[in-house]
SETOR-546744 format. One record per residue (C-alpha): residue number from 1; residue in one letter; x, y, z. Coordinates in steps of 0.1 Angstrom, whole numbers. Each point is the difference from the previous one (the first is absolute). Example, Ala and Ser with C-alpha at 12.3 -4.5 7.8 and 13.67 -1.06 7.14 Angstrom:
SETOR-546744
+------+--------+-------+-------+-------+
! doro ! drenmi !     u !     v !     w !
+------+--------+-------+-------+-------+
!    1 !      A !   123 !   -45 !    78 !
!    2 !      S !    14 !    34 !    -7 !
+------+--------+-------+-------+-------+
//
This chain:
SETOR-546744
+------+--------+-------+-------+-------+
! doro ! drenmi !     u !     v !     w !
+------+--------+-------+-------+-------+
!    1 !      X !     0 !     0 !     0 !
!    2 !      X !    31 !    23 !     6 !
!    3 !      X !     3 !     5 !   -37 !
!    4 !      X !   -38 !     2 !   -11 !
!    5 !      X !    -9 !    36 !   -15 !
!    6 !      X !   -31 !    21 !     2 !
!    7 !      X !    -9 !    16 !   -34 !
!    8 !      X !   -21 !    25 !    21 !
!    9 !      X !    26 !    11 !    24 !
!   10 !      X !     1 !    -7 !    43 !
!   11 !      X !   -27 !   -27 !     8 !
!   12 !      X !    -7 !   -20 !    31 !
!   13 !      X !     3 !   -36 !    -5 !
!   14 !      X !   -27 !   -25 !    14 !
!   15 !      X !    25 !   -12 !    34 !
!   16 !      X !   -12 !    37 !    15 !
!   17 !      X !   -12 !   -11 !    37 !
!   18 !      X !   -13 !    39 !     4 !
!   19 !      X !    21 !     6 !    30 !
!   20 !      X !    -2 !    38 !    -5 !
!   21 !      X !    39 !     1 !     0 !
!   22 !      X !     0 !    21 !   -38 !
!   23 !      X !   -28 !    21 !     5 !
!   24 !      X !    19 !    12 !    29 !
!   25 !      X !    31 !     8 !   -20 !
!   26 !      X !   -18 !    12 !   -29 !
!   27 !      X !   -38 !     7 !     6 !
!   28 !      X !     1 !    25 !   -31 !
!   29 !      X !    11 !   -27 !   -18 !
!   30 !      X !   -16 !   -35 !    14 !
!   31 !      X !   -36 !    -3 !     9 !
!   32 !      X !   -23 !   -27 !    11 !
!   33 !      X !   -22 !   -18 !   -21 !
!   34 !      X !   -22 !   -32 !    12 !
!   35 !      X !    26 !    -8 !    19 !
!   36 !      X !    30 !     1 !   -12 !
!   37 !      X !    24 !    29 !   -12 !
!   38 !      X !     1 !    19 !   -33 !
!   39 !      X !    17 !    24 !   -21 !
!   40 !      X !   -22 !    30 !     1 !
!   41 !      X !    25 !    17 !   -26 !
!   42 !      X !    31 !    -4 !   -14 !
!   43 !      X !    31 !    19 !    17 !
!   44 !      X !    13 !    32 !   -22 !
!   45 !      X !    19 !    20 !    24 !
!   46 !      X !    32 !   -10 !    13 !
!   47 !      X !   -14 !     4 !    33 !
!   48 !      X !   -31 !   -25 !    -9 !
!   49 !      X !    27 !   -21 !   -15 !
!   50 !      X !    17 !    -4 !    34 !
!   51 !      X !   -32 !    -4 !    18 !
!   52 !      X !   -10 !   -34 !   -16 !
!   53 !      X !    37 !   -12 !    -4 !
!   54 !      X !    -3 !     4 !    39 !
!   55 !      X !   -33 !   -16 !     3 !
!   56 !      X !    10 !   -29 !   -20 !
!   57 !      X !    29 !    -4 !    19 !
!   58 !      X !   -14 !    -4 !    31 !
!   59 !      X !   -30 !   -24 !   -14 !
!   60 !      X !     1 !   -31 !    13 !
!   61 !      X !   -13 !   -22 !   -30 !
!   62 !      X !    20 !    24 !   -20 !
!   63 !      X !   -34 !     2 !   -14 !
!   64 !      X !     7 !    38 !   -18 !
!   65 !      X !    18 !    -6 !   -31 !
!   66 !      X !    17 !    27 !   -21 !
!   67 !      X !    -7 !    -5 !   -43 !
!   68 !      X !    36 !   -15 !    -5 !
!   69 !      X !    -9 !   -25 !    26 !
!   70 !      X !    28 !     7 !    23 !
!   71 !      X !     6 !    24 !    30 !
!   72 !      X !    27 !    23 !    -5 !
!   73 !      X !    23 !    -7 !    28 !
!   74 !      X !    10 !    37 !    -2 !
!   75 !      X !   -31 !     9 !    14 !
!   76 !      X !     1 !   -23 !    32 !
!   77 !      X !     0 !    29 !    29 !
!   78 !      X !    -3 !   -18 !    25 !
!   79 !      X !     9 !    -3 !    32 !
!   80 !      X !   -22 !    37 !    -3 !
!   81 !      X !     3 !    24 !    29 !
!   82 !      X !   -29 !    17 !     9 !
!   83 !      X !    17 !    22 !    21 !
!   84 !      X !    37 !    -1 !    18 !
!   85 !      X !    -4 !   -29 !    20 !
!   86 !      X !   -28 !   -24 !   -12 !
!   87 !      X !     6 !   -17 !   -37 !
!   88 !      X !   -29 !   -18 !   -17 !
!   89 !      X !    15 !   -39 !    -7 !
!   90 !      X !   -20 !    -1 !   -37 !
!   91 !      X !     1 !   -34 !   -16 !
!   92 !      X !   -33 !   -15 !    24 !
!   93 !      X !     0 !   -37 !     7 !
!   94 !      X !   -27 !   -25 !   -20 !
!   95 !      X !     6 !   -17 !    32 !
!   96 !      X !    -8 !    26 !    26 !
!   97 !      X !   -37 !     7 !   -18 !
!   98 !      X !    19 !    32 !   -19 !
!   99 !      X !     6 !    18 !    35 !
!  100 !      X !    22 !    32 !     1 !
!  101 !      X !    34 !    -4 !    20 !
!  102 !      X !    25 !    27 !     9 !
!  103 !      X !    37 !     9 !    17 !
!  104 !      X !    -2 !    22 !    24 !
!  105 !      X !    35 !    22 !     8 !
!  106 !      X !    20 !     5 !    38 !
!  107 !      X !    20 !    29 !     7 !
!  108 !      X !    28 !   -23 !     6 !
!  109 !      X !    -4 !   -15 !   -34 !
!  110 !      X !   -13 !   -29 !     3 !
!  111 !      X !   -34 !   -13 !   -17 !
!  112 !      X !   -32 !   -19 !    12 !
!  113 !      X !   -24 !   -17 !   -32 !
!  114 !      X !   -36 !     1 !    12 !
!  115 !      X !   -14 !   -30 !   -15 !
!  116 !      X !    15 !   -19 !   -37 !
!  117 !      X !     0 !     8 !   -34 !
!  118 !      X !     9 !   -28 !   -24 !
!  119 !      X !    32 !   -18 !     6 !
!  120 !      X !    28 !     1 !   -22 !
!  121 !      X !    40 !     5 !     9 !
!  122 !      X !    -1 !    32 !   -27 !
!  123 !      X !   -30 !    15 !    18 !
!  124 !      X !    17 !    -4 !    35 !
!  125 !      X !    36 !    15 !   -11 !
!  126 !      X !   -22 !    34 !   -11 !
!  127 !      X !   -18 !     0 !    34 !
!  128 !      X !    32 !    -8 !    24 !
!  129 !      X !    19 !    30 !   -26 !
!  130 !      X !   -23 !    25 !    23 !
!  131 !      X !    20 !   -14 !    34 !
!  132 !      X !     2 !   -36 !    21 !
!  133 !      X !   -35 !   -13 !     3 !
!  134 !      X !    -4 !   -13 !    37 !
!  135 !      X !   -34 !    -7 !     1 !
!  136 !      X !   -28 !   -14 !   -16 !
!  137 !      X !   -31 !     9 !    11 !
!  138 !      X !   -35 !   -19 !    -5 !
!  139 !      X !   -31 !    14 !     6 !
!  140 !      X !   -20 !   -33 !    -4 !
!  141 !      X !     0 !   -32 !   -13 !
!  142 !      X !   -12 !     7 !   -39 !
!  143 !      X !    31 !    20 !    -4 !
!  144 !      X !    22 !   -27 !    11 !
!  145 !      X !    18 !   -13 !   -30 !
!  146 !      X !    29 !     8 !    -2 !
!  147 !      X !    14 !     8 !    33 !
!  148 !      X !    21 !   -25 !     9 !
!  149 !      X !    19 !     3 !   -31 !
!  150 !      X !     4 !    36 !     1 !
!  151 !      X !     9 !    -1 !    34 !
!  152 !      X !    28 !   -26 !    -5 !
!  153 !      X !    13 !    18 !   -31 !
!  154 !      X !     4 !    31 !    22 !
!  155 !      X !    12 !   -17 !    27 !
!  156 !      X !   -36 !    18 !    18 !
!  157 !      X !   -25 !    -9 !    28 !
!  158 !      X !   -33 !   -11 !   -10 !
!  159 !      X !   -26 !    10 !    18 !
!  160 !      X !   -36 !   -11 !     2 !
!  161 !      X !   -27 !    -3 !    26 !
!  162 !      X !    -8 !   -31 !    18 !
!  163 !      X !   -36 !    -1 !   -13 !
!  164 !      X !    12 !    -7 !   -33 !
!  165 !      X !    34 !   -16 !     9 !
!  166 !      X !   -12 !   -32 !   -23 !
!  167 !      X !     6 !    23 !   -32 !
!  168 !      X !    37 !     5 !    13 !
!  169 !      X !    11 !   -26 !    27 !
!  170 !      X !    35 !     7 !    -8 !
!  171 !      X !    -5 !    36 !    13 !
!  172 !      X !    28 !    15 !    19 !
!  173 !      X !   -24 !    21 !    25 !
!  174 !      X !   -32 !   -10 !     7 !
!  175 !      X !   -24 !    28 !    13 !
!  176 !      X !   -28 !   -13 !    26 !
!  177 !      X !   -29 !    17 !    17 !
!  178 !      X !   -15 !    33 !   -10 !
!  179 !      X !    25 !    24 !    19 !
!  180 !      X !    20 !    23 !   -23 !
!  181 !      X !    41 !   -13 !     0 !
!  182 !      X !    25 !    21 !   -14 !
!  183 !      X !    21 !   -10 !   -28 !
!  184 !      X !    26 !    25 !     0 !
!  185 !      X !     8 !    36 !     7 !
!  186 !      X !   -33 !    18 !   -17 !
!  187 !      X !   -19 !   -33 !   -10 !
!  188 !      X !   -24 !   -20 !    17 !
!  189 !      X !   -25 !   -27 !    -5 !
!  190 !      X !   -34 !     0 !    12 !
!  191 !      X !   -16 !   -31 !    -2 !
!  192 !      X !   -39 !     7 !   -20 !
!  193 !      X !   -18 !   -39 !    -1 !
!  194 !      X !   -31 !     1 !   -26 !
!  195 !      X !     9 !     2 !   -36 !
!  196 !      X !    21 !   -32 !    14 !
!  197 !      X !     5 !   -13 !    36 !
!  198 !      X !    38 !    16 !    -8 !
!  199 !      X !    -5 !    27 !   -17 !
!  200 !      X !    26 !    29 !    14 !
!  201 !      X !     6 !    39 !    -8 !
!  202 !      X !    33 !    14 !     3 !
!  203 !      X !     2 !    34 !     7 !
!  204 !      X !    38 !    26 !   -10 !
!  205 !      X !    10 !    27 !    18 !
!  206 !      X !   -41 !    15 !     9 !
!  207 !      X !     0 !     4 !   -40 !
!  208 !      X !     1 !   -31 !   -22 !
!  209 !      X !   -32 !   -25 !     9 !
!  210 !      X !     3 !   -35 !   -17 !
!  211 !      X !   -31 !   -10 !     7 !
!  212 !      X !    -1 !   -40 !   -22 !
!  213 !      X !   -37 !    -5 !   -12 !
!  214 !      X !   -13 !    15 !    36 !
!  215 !      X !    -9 !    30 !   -22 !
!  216 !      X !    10 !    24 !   -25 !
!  217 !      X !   -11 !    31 !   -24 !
!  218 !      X !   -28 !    -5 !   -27 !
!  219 !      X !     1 !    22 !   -29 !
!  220 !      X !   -43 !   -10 !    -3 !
!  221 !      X !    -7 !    14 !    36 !
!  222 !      X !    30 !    23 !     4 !
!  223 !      X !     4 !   -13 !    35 !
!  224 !      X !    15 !   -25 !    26 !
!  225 !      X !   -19 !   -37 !    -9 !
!  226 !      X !     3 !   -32 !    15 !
!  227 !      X !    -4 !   -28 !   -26 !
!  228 !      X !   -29 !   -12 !    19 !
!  229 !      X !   -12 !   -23 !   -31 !
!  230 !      X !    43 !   -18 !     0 !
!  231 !      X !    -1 !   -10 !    36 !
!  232 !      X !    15 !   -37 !     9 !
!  233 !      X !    -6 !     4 !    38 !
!  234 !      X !   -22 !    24 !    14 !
!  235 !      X !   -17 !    38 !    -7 !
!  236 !      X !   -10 !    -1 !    37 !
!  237 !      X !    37 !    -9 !    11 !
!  238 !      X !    13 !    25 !   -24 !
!  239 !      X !   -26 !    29 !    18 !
!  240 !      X !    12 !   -10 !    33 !
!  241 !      X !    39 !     0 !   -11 !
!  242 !      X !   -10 !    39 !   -15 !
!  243 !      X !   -14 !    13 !    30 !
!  244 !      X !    24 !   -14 !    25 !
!  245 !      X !    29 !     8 !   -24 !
!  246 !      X !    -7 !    35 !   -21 !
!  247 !      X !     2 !    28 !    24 !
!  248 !      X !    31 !   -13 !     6 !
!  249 !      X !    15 !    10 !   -39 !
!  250 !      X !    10 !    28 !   -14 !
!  251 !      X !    10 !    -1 !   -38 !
!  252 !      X !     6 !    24 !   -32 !
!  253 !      X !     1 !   -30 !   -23 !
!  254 !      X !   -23 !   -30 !    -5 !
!  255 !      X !    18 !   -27 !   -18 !
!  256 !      X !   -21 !   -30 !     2 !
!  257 !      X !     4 !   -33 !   -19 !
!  258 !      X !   -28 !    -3 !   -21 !
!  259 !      X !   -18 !    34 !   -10 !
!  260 !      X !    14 !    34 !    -6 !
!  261 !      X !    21 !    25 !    18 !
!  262 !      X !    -3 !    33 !    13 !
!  263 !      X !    17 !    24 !    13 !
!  264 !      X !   -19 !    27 !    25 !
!  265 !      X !     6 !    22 !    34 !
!  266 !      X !     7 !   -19 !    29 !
!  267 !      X !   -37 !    16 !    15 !
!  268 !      X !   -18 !   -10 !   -27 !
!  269 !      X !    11 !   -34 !    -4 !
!  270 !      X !    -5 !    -6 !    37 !
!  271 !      X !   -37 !    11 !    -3 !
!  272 !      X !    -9 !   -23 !   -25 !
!  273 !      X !    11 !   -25 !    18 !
!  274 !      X !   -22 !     5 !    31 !
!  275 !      X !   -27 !     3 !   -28 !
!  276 !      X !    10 !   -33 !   -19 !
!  277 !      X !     1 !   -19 !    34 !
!  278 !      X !   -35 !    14 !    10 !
!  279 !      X !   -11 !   -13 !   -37 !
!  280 !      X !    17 !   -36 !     4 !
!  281 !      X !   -17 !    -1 !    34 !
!  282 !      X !   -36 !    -3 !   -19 !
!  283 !      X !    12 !   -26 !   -25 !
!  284 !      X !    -9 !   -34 !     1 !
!  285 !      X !    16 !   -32 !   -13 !
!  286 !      X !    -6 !    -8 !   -39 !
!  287 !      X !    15 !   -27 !   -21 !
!  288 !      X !    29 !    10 !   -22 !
!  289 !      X !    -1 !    19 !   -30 !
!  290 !      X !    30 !    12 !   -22 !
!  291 !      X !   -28 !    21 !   -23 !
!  292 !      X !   -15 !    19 !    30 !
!  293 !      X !    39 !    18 !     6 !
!  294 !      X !    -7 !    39 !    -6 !
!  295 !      X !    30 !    10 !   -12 !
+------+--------+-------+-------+-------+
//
């Protein structure tokens, strides 16, 4: 498939598990459609041309294919920073449901991956080029793929929680309870059971809020969301977690795993939270649905 062309220019091939990962990247440029993502128009602009190269980059089915057929290397910018100290991993996982991972800078160099992208040795030389990686950091069991690997090319802990400690036994340091544990200077962990009996935010420096699949931005509501209708465990677990956990974090920038990001005041963030946890509060167990997501 590498070296198939498209007559009529970018297309998104039939592997697309609409993961919301390219619209993300490129939301002038990829849309939704019946469930999957499309082209809404072809890239002119150099600007629009870096925008899907990006996107398609970070696909995980590698679903978004250019007309020759093949990427164009060139245009790989990942790891991306989105600011000084957090970087964007790119290249999502098939095997982590498409989830967003990213490195996340010390001042004394060193770097922490919050969950995996894809493994490859080519992928981890750019990542460990930004300083020593000493931690890997898993917010829940979905996400869990590639840990170990990463964490023993890096020479890293791996970290996971002990509610989902069967996704990675081999962890290095195993988080229990639901008290908040710090990791290192400026990060900490607080445990959040309900999208899995594991699931765990990690919190940088009163900034930086990696929140897993606990919750993120949607671009449908413009607001804080739960993915109430993707919840392995339990909504009413996940409402408890929020109340006894969200006074207690302060954040500029919402980086979750599935689901967009955002980037507000410190105030403003914190008061949609107290509103989000009042709204979880009043939701009620439903069975799992990928196409109820409002992204």
């Amino acid at each position: 498939m590498g070296d198939e062309r498209f007559e009529g220019g970018w297309q998104v091939d039939g592997r697309c598990m609409n993961c919301d990962v390219a619209r993300q990247l490129a939301p002038d440029l990829i849309g939704e459609v019946d469930g999957r993502a499309v082209v809404l128009h072809q890239p002119h602009s150099q600007s629009e041309i870096r925008q899907i190269h990006t996107a398609a980059h970070a696909c995980p089915t590698r679903s978004i294919r250019p007309p020759t057929g093949r990427l164009d290397a060139a245009l790989d910018p990942f790891p991306l920073a989105l600011d000084d100290t957090v970087y964007l991993c790119g290249h999502n996982s098939p095997h982590t449901a498409g989830a967003n991972s990213y490195l996340l800078r010390r001042a004394d160099g060193t770097v922490m991956m919050v969950d995996t992208p894809r493994w490859s040795t080519s992928l981890a030389a750019r990542y460990e080029a930004l300083g020593p990686v000493t931690d890997i950091l898993l917010t829940h069991r979905d996400h869990a793929a590639h840990g170990r690997r990463y964490a023993d090319h890096f020479g890293a802990r791996l970290w996971i929680h002990e509610g989902d400690l069967d996704a990675a036994p081999d962890a290095d340091c195993v988080l229990r309870g639901t008290d908040p544990v710090e990791i290192k200077g400026g990060v900490t962990a607080f445990p959040l059971p309900g999208h899995t009996r594991g699931s765990v935010l990690y919190l940088a420096d009163e900034r930086y809020c990696f929140s897993g699949d606990s919750f993120y931005w949607s671009r449908t509501t413009a607001d804080i969301e739960v993915a109430d209708s993707v919840t392995w465990y339990s909504i009413e677990e996940l409402a408890a977690s929020l109340a006894r956990t969200a006074h207690r974090l302060h954040f500029e920038w919402l980086l979750p795993g599935h689901g967009d990001r955002q980037r507000l005041p410190g105030d403003d963030m914190a008061q949609r939270l107290r509103q989000l946890t009042a709204r979880t509060r009043e939701l009620r167990p439903r069975p799992v649905d990928f196409t109820a997501m409002r992204w």
